[in-house]
TORBA-139681 format. One record per residue: residue in three letters; x, y, z of N, C-alpha, C, O in turn. Coordinates in steps of 0.1 Angstrom, whole numbers, padded with zeros to 4 digits, always signed. Example, Ala and Ser with C-alpha at 12.3 -4.5 7.8 and 13.67 -1.06 7.14 Angstrom:
2
ALA+0132-0057+0078+0123-0045+0078+0132-0033+0078+0142-0033+0085/SER+0128-0022+0071+0137-0011+0071+0129+0000+0079+0134+0011+0080/
***
This chain:
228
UNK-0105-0338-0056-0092-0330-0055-0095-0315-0059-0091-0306-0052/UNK-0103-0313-0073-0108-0301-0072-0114-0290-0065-0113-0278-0067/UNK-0121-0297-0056-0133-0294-0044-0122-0288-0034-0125-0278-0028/UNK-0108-0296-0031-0102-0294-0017-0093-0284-0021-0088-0277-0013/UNK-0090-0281-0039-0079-0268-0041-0089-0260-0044-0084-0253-0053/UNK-0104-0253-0041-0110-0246-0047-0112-0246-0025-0105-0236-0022/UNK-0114-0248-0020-0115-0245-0012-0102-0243+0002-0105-0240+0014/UNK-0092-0246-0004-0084-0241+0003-0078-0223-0003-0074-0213+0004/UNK-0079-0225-0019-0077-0210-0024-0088-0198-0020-0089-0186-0022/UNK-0093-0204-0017-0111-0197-0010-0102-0192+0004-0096-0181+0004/UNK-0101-0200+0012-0094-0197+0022-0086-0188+0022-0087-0180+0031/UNK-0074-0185+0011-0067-0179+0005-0070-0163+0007-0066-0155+0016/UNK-0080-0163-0004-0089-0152-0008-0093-0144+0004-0091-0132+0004/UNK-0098-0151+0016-0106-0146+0028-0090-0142+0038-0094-0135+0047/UNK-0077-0144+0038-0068-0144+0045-0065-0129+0039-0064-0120+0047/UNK-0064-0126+0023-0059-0116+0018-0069-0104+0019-0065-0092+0018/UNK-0079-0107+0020-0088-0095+0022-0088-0089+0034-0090-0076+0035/UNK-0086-0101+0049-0084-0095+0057-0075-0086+0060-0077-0075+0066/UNK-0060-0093+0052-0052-0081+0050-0053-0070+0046-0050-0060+0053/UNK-0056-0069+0036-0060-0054+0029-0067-0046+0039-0065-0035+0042/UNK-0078-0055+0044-0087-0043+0055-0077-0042+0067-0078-0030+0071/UNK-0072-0047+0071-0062-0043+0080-0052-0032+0079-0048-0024+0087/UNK-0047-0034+0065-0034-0026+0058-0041-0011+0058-0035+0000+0063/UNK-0051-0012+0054-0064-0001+0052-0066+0010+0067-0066+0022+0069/UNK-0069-0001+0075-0067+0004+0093-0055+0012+0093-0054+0024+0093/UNK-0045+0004+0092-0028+0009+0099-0029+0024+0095-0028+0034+0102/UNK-0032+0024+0081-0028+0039+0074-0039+0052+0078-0038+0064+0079/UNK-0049+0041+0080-0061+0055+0082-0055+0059+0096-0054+0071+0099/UNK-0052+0051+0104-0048+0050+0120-0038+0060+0121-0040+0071+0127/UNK-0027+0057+0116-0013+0060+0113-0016+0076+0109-0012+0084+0117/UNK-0022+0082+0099-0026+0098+0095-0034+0103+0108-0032+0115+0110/UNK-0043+0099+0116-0049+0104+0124-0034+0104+0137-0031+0115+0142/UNK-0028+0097+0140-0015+0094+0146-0009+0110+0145-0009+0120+0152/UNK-0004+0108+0133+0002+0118+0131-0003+0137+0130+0002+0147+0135/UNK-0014+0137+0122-0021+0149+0124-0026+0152+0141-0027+0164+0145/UNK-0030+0142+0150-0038+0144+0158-0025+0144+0171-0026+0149+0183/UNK-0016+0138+0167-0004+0137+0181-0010+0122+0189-0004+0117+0199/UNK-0017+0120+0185-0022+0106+0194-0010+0093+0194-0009+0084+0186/UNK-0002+0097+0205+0005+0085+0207+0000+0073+0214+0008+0063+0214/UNK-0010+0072+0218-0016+0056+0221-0022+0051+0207-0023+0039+0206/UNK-0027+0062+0195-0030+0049+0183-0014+0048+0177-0010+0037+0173/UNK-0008+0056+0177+0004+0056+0172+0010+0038+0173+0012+0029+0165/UNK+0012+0041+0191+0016+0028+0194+0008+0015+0190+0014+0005+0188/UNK-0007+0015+0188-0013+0008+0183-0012+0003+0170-0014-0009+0168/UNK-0010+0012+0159-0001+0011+0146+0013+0000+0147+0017-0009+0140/UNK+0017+0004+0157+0037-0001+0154+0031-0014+0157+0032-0022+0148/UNK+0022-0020+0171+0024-0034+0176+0015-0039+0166+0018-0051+0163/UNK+0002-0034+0160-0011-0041+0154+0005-0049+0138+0004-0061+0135/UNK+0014-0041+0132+0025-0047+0123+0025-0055+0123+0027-0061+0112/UNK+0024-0063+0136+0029-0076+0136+0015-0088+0129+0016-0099+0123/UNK+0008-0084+0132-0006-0090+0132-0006-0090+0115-0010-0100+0109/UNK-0003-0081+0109-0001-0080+0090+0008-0087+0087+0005-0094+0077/UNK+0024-0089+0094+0029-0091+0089+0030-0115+0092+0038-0122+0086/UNK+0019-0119+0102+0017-0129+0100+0007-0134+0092+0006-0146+0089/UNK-0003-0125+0088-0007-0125+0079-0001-0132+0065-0004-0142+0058/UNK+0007-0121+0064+0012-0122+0049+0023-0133+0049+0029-0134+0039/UNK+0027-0143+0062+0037-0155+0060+0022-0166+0062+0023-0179+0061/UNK+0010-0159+0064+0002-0173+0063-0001-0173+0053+0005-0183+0048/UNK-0010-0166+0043-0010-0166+0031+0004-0169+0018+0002-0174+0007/UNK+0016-0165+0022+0028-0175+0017+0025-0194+0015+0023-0204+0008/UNK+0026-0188+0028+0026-0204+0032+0017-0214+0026+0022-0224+0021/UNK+0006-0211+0026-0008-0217+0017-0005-0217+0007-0009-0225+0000/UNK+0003-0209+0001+0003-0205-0017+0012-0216-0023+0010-0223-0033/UNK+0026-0216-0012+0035-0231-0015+0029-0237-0011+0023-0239-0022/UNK+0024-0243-0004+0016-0260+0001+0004-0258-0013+0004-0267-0022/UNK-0004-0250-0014-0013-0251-0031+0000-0258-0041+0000-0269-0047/UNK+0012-0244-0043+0018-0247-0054+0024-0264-0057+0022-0271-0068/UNK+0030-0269-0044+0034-0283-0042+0029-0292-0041+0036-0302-0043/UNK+0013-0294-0036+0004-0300-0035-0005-0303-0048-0008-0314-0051/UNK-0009-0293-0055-0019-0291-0066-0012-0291-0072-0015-0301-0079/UNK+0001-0284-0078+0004-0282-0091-0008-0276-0100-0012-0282-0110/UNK-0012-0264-0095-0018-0257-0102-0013-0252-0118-0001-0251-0120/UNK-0021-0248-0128-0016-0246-0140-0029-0234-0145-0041-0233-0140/UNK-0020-0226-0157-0028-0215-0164-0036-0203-0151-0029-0196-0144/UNK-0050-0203-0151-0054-0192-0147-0054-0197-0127-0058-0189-0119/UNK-0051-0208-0126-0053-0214-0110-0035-0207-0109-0032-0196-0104/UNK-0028-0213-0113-0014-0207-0113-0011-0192-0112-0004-0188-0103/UNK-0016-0186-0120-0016-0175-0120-0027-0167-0108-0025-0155-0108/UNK-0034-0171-0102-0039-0169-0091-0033-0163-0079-0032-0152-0074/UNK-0029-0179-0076-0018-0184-0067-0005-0177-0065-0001-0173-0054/UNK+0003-0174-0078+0014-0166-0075+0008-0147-0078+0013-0136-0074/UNK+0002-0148-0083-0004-0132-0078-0006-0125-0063-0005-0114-0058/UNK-0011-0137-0060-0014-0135-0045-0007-0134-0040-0007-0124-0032/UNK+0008-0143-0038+0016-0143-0031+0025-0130-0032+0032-0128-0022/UNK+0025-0120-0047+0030-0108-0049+0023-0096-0040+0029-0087-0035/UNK+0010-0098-0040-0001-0087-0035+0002-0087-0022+0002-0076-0018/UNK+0004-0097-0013+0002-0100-0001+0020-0092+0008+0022-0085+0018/UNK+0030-0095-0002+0043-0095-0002+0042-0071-0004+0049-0063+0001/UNK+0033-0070-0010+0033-0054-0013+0021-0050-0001+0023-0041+0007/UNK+0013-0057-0001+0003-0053+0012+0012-0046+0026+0012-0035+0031/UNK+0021-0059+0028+0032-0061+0040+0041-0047+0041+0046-0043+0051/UNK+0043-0040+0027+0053-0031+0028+0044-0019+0029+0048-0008+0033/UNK+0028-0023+0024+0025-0004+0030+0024-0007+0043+0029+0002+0050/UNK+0019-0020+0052+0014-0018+0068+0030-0011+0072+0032-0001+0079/UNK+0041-0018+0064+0054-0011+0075+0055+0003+0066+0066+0008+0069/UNK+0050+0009+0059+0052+0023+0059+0044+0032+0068+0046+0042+0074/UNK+0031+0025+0065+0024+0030+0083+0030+0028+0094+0031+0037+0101/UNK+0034+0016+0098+0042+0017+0109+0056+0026+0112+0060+0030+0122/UNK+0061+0027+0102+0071+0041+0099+0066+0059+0102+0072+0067+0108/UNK+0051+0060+0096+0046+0069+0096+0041+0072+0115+0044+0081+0123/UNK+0034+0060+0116+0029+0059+0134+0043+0060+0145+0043+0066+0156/UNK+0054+0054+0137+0072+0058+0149+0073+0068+0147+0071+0074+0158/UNK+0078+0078+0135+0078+0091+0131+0066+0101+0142+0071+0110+0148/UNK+0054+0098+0142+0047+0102+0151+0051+0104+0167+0050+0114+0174/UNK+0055+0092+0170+0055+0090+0182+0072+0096+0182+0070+0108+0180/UNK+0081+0095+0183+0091+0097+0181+0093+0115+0186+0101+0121+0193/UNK+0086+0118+0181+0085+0135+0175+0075+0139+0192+0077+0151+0197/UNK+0068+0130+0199+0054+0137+0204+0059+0144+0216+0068+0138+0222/UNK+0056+0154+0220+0043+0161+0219+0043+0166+0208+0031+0168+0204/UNK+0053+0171+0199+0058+0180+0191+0054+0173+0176+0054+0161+0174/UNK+0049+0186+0164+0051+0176+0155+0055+0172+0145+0060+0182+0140/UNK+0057+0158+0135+0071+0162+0128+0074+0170+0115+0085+0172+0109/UNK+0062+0175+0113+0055+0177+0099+0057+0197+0101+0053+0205+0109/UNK+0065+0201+0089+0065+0213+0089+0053+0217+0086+0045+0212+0078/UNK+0051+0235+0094+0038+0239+0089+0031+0243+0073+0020+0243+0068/UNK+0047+0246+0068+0046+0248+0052+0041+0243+0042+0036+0248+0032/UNK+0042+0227+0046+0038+0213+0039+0024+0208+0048+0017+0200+0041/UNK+0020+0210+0058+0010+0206+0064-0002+0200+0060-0010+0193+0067/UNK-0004+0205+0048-0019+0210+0035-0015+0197+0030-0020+0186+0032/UNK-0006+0200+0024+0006+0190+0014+0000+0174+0022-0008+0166+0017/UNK+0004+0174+0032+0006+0159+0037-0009+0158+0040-0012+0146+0038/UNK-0016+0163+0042-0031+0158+0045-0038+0159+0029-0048+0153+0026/UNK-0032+0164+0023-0036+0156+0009-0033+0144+0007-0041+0135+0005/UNK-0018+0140+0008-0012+0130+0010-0021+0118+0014-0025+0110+0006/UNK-0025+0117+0027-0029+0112+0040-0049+0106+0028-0053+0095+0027/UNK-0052+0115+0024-0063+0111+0023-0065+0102+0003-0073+0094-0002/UNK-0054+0110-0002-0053+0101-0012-0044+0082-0009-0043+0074-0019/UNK-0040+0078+0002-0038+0073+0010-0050+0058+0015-0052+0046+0012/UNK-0055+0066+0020-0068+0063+0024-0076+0055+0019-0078+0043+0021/UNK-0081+0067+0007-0088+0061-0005-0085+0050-0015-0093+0042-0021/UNK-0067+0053-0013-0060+0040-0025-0062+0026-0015-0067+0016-0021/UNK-0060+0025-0002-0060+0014+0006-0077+0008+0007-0079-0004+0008/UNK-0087+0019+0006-0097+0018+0008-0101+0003-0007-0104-0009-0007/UNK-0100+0015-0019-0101+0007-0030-0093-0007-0030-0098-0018-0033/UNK-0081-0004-0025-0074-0019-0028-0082-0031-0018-0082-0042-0023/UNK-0089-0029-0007-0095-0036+0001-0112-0041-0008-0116-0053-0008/UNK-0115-0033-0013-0128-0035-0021-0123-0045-0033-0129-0055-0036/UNK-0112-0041-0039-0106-0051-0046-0103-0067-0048-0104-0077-0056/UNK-0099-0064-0035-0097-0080-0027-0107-0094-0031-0104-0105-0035/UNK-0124-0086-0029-0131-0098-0033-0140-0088-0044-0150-0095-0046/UNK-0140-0078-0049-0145-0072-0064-0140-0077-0074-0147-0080-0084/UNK-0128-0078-0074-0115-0081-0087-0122-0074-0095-0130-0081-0101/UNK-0122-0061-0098-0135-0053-0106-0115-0047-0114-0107-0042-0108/UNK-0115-0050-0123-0104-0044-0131-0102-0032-0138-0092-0027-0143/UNK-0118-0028-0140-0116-0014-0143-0112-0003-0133-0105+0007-0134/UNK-0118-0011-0120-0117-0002-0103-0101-0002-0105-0094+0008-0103/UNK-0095-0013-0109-0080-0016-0103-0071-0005-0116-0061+0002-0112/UNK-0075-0003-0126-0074+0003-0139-0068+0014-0133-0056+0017-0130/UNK-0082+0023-0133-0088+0036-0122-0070+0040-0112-0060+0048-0113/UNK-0076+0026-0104-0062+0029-0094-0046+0033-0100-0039+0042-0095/UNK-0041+0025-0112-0032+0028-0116-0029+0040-0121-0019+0046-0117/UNK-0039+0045-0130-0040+0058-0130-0038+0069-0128-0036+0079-0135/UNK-0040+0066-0110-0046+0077-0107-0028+0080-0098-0029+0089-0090/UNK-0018+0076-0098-0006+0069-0101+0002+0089-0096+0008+0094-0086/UNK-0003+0095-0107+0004+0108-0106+0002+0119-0095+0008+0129-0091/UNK-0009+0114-0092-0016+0125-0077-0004+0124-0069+0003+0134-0068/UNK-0001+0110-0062+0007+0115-0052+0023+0117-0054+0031+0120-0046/UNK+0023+0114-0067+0040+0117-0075+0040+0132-0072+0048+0137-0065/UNK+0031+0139-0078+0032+0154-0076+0030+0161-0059+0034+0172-0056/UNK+0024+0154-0054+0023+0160-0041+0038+0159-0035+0042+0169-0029/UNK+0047+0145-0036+0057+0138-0033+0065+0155-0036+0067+0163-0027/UNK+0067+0157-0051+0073+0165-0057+0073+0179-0054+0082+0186-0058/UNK+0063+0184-0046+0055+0196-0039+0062+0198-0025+0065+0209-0020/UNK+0064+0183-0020+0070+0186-0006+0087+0191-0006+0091+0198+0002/UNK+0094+0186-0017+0107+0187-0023+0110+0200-0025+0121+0204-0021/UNK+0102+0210-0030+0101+0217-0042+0098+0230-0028+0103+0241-0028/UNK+0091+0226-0019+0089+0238-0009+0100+0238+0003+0103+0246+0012/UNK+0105+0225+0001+0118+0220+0012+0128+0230+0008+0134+0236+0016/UNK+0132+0233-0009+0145+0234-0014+0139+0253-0014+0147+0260-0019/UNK+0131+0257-0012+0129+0269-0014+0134+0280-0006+0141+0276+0004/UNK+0132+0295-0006+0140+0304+0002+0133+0304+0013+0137+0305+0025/UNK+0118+0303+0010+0109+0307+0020+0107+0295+0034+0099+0296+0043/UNK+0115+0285+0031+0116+0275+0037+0121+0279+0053+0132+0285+0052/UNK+0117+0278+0066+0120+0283+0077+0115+0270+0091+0111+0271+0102/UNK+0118+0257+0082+0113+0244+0092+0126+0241+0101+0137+0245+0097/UNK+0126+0236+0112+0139+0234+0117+0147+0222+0111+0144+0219+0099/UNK+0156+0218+0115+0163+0204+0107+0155+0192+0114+0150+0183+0107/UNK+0155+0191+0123+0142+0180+0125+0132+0175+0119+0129+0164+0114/UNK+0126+0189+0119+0109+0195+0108+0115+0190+0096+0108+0181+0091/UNK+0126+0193+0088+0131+0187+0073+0132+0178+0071+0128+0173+0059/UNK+0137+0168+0082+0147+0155+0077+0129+0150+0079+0121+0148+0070/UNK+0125+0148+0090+0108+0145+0091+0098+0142+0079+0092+0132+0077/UNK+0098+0157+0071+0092+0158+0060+0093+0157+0050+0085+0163+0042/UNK+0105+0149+0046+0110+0146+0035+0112+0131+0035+0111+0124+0025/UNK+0114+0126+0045+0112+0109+0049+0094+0107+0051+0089+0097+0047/UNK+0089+0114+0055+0069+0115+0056+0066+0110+0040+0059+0101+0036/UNK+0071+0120+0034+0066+0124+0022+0071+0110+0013+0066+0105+0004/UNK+0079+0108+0018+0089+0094+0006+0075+0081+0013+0067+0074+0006/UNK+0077+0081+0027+0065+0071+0031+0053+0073+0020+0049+0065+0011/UNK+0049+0084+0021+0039+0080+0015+0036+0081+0003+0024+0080-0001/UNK+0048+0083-0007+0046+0084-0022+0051+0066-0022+0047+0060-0032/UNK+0057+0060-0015+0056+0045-0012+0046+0037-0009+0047+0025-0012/UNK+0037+0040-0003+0025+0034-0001+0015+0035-0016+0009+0025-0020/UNK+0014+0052-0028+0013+0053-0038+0017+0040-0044+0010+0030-0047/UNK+0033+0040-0047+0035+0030-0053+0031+0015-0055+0027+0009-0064/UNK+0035+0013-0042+0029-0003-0037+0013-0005-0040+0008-0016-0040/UNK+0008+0008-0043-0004+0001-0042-0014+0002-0058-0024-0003-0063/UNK-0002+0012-0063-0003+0012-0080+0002-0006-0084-0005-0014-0090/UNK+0013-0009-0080+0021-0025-0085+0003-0034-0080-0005-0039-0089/UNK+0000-0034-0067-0012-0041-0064-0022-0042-0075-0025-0052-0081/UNK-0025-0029-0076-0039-0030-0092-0031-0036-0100-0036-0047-0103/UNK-0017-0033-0107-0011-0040-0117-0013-0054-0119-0014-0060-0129/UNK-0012-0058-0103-0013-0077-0101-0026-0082-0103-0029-0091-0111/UNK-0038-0073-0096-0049-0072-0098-0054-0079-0118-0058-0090-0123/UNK-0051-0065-0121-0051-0070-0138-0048-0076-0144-0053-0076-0155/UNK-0036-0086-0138-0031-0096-0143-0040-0104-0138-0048-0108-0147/UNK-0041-0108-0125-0049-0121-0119-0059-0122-0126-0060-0132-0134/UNK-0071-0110-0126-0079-0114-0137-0079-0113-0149-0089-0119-0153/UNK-0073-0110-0158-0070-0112-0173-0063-0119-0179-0066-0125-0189/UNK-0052-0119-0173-0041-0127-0177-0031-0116-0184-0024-0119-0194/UNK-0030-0103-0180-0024-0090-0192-0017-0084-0182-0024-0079-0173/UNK-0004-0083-0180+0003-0079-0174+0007-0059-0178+0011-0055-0189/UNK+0004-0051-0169+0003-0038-0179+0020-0032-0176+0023-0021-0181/UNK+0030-0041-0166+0042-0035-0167+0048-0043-0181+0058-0037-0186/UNK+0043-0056-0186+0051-0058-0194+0051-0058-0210+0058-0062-0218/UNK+0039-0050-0210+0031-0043-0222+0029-0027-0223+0020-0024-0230/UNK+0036-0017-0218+0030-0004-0213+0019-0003-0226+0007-0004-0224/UNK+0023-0002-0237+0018+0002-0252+0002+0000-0251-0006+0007-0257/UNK-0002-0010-0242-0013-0016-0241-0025-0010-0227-0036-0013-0222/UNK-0015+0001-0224-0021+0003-0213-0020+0016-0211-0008+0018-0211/UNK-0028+0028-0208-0023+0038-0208-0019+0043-0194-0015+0055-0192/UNK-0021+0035-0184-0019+0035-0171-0005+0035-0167-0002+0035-0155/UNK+0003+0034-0176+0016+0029-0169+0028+0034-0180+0028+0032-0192/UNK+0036+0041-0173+0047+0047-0179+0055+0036-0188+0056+0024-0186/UNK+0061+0044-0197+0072+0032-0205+0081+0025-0197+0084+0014-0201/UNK+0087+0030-0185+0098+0025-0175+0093+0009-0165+0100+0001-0159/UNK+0076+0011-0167+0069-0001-0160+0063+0009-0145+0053+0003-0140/UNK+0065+0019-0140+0068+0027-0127+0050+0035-0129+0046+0043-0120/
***
């Protein structure tokens, strides 16, 4: 019985990684989308969605048939429902790439991103990258200091977020109302993908430790008092 829940959670494991490297694609895809005007990867972003988002009901699905089947307990339990969190946050950056890849296309030939902020969002785009990059390495590393790292690093795109606001509300501001409403919805995308992928290391840390760092901040210097 051990043998058949150690290898159907194996299975598990190999379903969620694929995701992440996928989730990883959309976004890298999705910024070249957008910087480059490329509306055939654009469209390749919106339909590839679908392909993450059964993903993440197959890996559900396995997680209850484990939970009901095995009655997993302690660190198998805690596994099991970790995954099912990671997988459930994976799903929401692929649809903020796919948000980012419609925004793209939506806008083309033209594009949606004021010139003001342009700098702005390709910082964005590549801190992005990198966080999806890591969370993918993650997947079968479980390296918790890497995931640590990740939370961390938490404020980069809070302030970039805060940069795009901050040059929107200014005098020197001369984007059209399109260009605005665009870059201020871009910018929320991707301080969302931040987020989601700071909660991911969080689950990370838990799966392997057993130490939850939203429900201890004191214990962690990674994470604000609010849990955020």
């Amino acid at each position: 019985m051990r043998a058949i829940f150690n290898e159907e959670l194996q299975q598990v494991a190999e379903d969620l990684t694929s995701m992440a490297a996928a989730v990883h694609d959309a976004v890298e895809d999705a910024g070249r989308a957008l910087f480059e005007g490329n509306i055939e990867l654009a469209q390749d972003v919106i339909d590839g969605d679908a392909h993450i988002d059964a993903l993440e009901h197959s890996i559900n699905n396995q997680c209850v048939i484990l939970l009901a089947k095995q009655s997993p307990v302690a660190t198998d339990l805690r596994i099991v429902v970790s995954t099912m969190s990671i997988a459930s946050l994976l799903e929401r950056i692929g649809d903020l790439a796919r948000h980012i890849a419609e925004t793209a296309r939506s806008t083309y030939p033209d594009s949606p991103l004021a010139p003001q902020v342009k700098d702005i969002f390709l910082q964005m785009q590549d801190f992005a990258e990198k966080t999806t990059s890591t969370l993918s390495d993650l997947m079968t590393s479980h390296d918790e200091k890497a995931a640590q790292r990740l939370i961390l690093s938490d404020d980069t795109m809070d302030k970039l977020f805060e940069s795009v606001y901050t040059i929107a509300r200014s005098d020197e501001w001369t984007a059209t109302t399109d260009q605005t409403i665009d870059s201020v919805l871009l910018s929320r995308y991707y301080e969302r993908i931040g987020d989601h992928s700071v909660s991911i290391g969080r689950r990370l840390v838990y799966m392997v430790s057993g130490f939850d760092p939203s429900k201890d901040p004191s214990r962690f210097i990674g994470v604000d008092s609010d849990g955020d």
